[in-house]
C-alpha positions in Angstrom: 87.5 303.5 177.8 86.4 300.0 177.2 89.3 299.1 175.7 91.3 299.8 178.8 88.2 298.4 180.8 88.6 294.6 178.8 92.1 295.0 179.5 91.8 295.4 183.3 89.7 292.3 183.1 91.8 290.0 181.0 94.5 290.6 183.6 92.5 290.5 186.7 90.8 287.3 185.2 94.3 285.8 184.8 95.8 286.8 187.8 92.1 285.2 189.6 93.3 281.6 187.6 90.0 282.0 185.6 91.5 281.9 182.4 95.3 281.1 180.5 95.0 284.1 178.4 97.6 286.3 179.2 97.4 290.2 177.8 100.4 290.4 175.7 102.4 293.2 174.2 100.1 293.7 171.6 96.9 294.1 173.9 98.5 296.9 175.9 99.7 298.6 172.3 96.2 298.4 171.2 94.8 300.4 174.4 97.7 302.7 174.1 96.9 303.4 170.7 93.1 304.0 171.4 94.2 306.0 174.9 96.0 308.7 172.6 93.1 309.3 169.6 90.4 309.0 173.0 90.7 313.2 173.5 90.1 311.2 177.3 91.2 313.5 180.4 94.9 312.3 181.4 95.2 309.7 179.0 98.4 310.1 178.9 99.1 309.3 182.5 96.9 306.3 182.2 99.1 305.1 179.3 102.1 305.6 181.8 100.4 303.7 184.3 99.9 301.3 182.0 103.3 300.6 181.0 104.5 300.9 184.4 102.3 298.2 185.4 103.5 296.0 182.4 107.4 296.8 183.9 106.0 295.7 187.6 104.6 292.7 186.9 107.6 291.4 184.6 109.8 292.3 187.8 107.4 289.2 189.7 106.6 287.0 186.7 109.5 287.2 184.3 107.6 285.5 181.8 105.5 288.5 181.5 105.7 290.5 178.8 107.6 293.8 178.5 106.8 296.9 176.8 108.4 297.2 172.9 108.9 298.6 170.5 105.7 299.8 169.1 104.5 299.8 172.7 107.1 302.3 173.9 106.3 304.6 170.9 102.6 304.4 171.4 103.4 305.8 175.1 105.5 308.6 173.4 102.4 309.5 171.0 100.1 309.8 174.5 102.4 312.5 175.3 103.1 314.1 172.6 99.1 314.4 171.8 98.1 315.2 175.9 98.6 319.0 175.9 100.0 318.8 179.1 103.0 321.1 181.0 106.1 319.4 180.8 104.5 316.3 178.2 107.4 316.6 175.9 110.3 316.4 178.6 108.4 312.9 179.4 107.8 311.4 175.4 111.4 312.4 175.7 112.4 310.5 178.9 110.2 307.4 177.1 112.5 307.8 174.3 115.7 307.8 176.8 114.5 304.5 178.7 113.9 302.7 175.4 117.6 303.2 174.8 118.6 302.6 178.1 116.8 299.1 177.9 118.4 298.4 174.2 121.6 299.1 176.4 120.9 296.9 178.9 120.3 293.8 176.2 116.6 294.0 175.6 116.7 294.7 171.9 112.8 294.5 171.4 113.1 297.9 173.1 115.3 299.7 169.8 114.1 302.9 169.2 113.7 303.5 165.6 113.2 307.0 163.1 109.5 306.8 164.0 110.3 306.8 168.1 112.4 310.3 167.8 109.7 311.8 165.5 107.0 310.7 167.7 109.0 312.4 170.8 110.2 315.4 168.2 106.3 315.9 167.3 105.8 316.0 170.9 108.3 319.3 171.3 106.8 320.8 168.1 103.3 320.6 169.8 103.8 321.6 173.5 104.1 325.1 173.2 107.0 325.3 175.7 110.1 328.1 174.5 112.6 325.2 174.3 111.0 323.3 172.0 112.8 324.4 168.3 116.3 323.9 170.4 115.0 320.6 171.9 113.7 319.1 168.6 116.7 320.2 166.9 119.1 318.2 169.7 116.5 315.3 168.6 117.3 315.5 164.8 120.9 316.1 165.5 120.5 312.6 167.2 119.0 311.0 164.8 121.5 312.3 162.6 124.7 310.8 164.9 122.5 307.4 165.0 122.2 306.8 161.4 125.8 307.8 160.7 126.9 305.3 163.3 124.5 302.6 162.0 123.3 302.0 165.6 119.8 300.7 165.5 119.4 300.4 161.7 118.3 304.2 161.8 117.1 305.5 158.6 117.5 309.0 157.7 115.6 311.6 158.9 112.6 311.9 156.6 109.7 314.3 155.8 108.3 314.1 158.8 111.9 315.0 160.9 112.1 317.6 158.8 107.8 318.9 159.3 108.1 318.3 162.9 111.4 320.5 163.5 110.5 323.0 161.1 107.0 323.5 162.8 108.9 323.2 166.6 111.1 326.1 165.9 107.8 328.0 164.1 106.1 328.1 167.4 108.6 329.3 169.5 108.0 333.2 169.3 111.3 335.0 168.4 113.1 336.6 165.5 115.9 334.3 166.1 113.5 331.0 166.2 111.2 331.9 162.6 115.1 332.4 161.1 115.6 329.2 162.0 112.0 327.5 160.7 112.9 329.6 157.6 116.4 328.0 157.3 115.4 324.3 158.5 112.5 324.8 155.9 115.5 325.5 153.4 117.1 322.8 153.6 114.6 320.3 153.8 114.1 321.2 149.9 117.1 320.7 149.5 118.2 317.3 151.7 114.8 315.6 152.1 113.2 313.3 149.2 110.4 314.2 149.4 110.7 318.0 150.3 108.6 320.4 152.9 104.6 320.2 152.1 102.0 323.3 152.3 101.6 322.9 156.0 105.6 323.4 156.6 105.4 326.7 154.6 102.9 327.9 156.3 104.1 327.3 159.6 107.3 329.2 158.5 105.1 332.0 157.1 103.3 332.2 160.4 106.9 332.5 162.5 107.7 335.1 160.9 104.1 337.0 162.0 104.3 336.4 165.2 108.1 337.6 165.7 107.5 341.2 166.0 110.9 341.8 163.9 110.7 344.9 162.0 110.0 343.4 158.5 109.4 340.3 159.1 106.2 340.4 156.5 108.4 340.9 153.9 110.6 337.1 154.7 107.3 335.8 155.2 106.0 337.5 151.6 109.4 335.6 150.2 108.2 332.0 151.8 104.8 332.4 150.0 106.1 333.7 146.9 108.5 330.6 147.0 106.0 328.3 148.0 103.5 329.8 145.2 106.5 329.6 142.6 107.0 325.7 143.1 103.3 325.3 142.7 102.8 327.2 139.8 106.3 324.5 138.3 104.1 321.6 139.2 104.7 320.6 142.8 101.2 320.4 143.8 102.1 319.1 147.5 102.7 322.7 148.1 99.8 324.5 146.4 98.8 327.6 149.1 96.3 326.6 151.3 93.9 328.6 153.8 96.5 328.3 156.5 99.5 330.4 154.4 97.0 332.8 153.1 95.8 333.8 157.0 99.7 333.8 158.2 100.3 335.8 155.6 97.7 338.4 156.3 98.5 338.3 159.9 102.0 339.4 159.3 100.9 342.3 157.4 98.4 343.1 160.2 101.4 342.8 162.5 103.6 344.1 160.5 103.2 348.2 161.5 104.4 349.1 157.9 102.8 351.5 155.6 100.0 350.4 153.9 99.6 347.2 155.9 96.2 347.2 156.2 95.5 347.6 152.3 98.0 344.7 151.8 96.5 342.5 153.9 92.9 343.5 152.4 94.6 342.9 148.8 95.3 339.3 150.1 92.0 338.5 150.7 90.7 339.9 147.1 93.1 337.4 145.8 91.5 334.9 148.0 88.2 335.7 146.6 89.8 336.0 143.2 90.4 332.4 143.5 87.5 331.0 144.7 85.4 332.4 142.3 88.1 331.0 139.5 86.9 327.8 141.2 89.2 327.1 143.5 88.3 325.4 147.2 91.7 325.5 148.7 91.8 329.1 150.0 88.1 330.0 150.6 88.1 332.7 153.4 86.7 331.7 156.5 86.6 333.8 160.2 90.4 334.3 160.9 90.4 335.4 157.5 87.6 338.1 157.9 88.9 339.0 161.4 92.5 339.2 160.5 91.8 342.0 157.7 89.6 343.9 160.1 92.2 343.3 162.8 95.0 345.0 160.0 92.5 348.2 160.0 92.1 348.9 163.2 96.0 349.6 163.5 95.5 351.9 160.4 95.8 355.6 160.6 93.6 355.9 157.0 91.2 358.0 157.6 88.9 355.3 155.5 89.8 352.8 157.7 86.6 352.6 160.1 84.6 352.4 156.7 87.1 349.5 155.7 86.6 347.5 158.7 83.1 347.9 158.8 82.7 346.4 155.2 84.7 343.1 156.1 82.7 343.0 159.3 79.7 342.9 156.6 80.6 340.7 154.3 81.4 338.1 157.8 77.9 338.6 158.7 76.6 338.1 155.6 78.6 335.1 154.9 77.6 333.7 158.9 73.5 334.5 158.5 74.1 332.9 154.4 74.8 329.6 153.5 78.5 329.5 154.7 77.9 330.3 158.3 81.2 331.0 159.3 81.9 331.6 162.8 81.7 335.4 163.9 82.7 336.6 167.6 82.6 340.0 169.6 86.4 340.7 169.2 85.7 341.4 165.5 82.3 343.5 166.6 84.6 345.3 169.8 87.1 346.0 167.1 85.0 347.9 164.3 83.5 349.9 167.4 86.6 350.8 169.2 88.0 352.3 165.8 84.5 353.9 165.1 84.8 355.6 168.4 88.4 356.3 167.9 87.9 358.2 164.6 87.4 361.6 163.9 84.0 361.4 162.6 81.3 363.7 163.5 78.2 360.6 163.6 80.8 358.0 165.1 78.6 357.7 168.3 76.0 356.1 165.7 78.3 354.0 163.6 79.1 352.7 167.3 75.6 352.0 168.7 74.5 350.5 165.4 77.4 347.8 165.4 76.4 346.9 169.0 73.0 346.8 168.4 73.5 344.6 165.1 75.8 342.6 167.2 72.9 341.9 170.1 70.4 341.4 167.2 72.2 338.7 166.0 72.8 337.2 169.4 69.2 337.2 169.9 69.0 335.4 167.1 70.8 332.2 168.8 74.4 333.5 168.0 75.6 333.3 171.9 78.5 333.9 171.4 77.9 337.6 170.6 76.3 338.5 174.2 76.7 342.0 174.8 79.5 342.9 177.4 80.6 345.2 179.7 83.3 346.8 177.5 80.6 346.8 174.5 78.3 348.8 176.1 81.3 351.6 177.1 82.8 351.1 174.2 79.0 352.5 172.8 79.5 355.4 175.7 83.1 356.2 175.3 82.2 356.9 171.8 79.5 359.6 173.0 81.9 361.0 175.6 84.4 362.0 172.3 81.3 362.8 170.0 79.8 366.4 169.5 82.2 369.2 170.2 81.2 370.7 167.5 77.8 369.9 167.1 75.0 371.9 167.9 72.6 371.7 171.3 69.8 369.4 169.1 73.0 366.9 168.0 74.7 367.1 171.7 70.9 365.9 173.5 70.6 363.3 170.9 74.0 361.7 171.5 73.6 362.2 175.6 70.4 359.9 175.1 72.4 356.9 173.2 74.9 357.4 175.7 72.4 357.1 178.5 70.0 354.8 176.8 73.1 352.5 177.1 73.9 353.3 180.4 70.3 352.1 181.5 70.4 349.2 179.2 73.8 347.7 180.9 72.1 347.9 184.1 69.5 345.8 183.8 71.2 343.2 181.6 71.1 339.8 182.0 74.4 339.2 180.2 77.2 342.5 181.4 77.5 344.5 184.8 79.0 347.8 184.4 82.4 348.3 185.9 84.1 351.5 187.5 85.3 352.4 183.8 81.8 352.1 182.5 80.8 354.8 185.4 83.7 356.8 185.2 83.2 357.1 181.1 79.0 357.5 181.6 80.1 361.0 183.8 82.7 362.4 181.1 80.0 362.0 178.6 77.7 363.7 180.2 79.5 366.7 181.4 81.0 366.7 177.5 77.6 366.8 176.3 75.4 368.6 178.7 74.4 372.5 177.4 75.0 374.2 180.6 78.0 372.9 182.6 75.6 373.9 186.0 72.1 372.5 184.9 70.0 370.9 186.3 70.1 367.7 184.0 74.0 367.4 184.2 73.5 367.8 188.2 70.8 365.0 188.1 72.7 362.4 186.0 76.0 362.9 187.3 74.4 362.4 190.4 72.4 359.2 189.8 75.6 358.0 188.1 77.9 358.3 191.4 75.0 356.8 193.8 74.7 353.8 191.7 78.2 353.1 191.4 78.8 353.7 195.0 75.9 350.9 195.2 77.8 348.4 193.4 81.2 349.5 194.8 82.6 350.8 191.5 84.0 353.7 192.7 87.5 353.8 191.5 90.5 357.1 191.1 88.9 356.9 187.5 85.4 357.6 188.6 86.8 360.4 191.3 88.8 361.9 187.9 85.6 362.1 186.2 83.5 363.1 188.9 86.2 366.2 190.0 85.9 367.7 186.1 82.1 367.1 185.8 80.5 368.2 188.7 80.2 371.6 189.8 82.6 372.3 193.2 79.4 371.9 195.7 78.2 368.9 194.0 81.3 367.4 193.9 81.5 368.1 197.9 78.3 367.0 198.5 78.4 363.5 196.5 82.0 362.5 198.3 80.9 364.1 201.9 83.3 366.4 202.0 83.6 368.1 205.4 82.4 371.5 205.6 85.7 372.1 207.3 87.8 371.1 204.7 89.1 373.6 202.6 88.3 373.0 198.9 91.9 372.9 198.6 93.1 370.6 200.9 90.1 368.6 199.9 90.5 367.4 195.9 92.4 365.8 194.2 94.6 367.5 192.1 95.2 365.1 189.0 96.6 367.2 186.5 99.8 368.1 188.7 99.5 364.3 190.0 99.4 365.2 193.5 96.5 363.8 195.5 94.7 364.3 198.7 93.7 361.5 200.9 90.0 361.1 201.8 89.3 359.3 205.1 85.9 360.1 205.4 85.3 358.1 202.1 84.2 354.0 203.2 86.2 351.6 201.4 83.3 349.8 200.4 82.8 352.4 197.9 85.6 350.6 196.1 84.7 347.0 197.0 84.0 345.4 193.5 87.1 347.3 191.9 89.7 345.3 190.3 92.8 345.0 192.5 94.8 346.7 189.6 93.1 350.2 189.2 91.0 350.4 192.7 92.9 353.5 194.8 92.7 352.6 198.7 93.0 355.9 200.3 95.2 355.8 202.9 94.4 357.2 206.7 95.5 361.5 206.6 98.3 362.1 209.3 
């Protein structure tokens, strides 16, 4: 930056005997400070290099400055804001040297209460599965240094309290969100100025990301709590967007009964609000997709509708004057339940979400580019439709499903993979009319050629292609020997057992994923 840049100068220019003007320790804080709000790649490290350099030329010239006080910290807030693996071990060790050099008699190195929150906000942010326990050896600290008076520590404040309650919030475990919940306790109770919205919320999303069985129902008690105290008066902890969305998260995570309507009921109350005038809690995406994320883990029979209708009312509000931020998840979601569901016109509930979905990307939404597990999605859908339906229904869902088999192929955005081939063959051998005409014989067989073409032919597609195709088609497409028995020959899935197929190239295979291709093995 060109902060750092006039920095480099001034020093080079006094080290060159062009000018007296030394960088002191208030130039180096000043590029420290604008190092860690930069968003620069490694700034961080270049703040370390700076200090270090600050330490290596006060070993030659001891009437060069050292780092302080503010300095140190400022290096601490690099770390703590740089994202990096292993970034809050280091604001810690900054912390460590700072009272290493106090030790050692250089007092204008004291860490103070804003030093250990700087290097506590540093655990709460890195992510790491220490970071609750390594915050909380932090506040302990701070809590030994201010009984000792060492320092002239001051107690810990709000911010102690914030940054240890939200360390422990994002370390994923039953045993970590009790202990946000209980560190959130008593902060009402010991700090002045008492936990804020943003602590609650953290607390409330702990307890949905635990995975404890009823875990929604502590994280209903924080929000009831936190909407109690603002209802008294406490407006510092009035609900904001962030506890609503934790809230329905836990109830989408939850697995209770009736999760999905809860979480739904949630967002009414949102809505309820808003148009009461509030602009605290106005739904936005992870709203939207949290609700529809609730429904698809809902075994309503309603529920496809259900979804469907929030996906609606996110499209409406993206294309409106709100445009919130949609994405495929939400789109692959609706569709997988659609396909999932019991109902008899699923296969076009499912082709009309993709094909509202590539409308829309079209439309300069990029995001929303058709993929390969959209367009099986679409034909996994037909493969499960029409066992009841009549031979005009079964031909009209074989077409979507091969109108979307054709359409993958020549995309410019998805490739089909071995799945998408090995789902395109079950669909049309559930669909066809006769299980020996000519039309299943013909797309069947088009189907395995391609995907041999493109080396997708997995132990999926081989599933498919053994129950599909009639016995001589099936020898003929994997060049089966005449001389093989039909025995020896297949593959016998259903009992597991499976017979090896030498004659078939391994390039067959090539573009498989490592995790589901099936190398068969040379026969003995």
């Amino acid at each position: 930056g060109r902060a750092e840049d006039l920095l480099m100068r001034m020093i080079a220019n006094f080290d060159e005997g062009t000018t007296n003007i030394v960088p002191d320790a208030v130039s180096y804080t000043c590029v420290l400070d604008a190092l860690a709000y930069s968003h620069s790649e490694r700034a961080a490290e270049r703040a370390q290099a700076l200090v270090d350099t600050m330490f290596e030329r006060h070993k030659r010239d001891a009437n060069a400055c050292l780092p302080d006080t503010i300095c140190l910290t400022a290096l601490i807030n690099n770390w703590a804001k740089s994202g990096m693996n292993g970034s809050a071990q280091k604001a810690e060790d900054v912390l460590d040297l700072m009272e290493a050099l106090y030790e050692e008699g250089y007092e204008d190195a004291m860490p103070n209460l804003i030093s250990f929150n700087t290097a506590m906000n540093a655990w709460a942010k890195s992510g790491e599965r220490n970071a609750g326990a390594k915050a909380e050896a932090l506040f302990h600290r701070i809590r030994k240094i201010n009984k000792s008076g060492k320092y002239g520590m001051k107690e810990p404040d709000q911010i102690t309290y914030n940054s240890l309650v939200e360390a422990w919030s994002k370390t994923r475990s039953s045993a970590a969100a009790e202990k946000a919940n209980q560190w959130l306790l008593k902060m009402d109770k010991s700090c002045r100025l008492g936990p804020k919205a943003y602590s609650y919320a953290a607390v409330i999303g702990a307890w949905s990301r635990c995975g404890r069985p009823g875990a929604v129902f502590k994280a209903e008690q924080v929000f009831d709590m936190m909407r109690a105290k603002y209802i008294a008066g406490n407006n510092f902890v009035r609900p904001n967007i962030d506890a609503y969305n934790n809230l329905i998260i836990a109830w989408a995570n939850s697995g209770e009964d009736e999760a999905a309507e809860n979480a739904e009921r949630i967002l009414r109350q949102m809505e309820a609000e808003c148009e009461a005038g509030s602009v605290y809690v106005i739904p936005n995406a992870l709203t939207y997709s949290s609700v529809i994320n609730a429904w698809t883990r809902s075994l309503d029979p309603d529920a496809p509708d259900r979804a469907e209708a929030i996906l609606s009312i996110l499209e409406a509000d993206y294309t409106g004057s709100r445009k919130l931020s949609v994405n495929p998840f939400s789109y692959l979601a609706v569709m997988n339940l659609w396909a999932k569901s019991n109902h008899p016109d699923k296969a076009s509930k499912v082709v009309n979400i993709h094909d509202r979905m590539k409308r829309l990307h079209d439309q300069g939404i990029h995001q929303l580019k058709p993929s390969a597990q959209s367009y099986t999605t679409v034909i996994n859908a037909c493969a499960f439709s029409g066992f009841e339906a009549n031979e005009e229904k079964k031909t009209s869902i074989l077409k979507i499903a091969t109108d979307a088999f054709k359409e993958i192929q020549l995309s410019k955005y998805a490739s089909p993979t071995d799945v998408t081939y090995g789902t395109y063959i079950k669909a049309c051998y559930n669909l066809s009319v006769s299980r020996n005409g000519e039309l299943l014989r013909k797309l069947i067989t088009e189907a395995f050629i391609k995907g041999k073409e493109d080396g997708l032919v997995s132990e999926f597609v081989l599933k498919q292609l053994k129950v599909a195709a009639p016995s001589d088609l099936y020898d003929e497409l994997l060049g089966i020997p005449e001389s093989s028995s039909s025995a020896e020959s297949r593959v016998d899935y259903a009992s597991g057992e499976t017979t090896h197929y030498p004659w078939i190239p391994e390039e067959w295979s090539r573009n498989v994923e490592e995790n589901v291709r099936r190398r068969p093995p040379n026969r003995r």
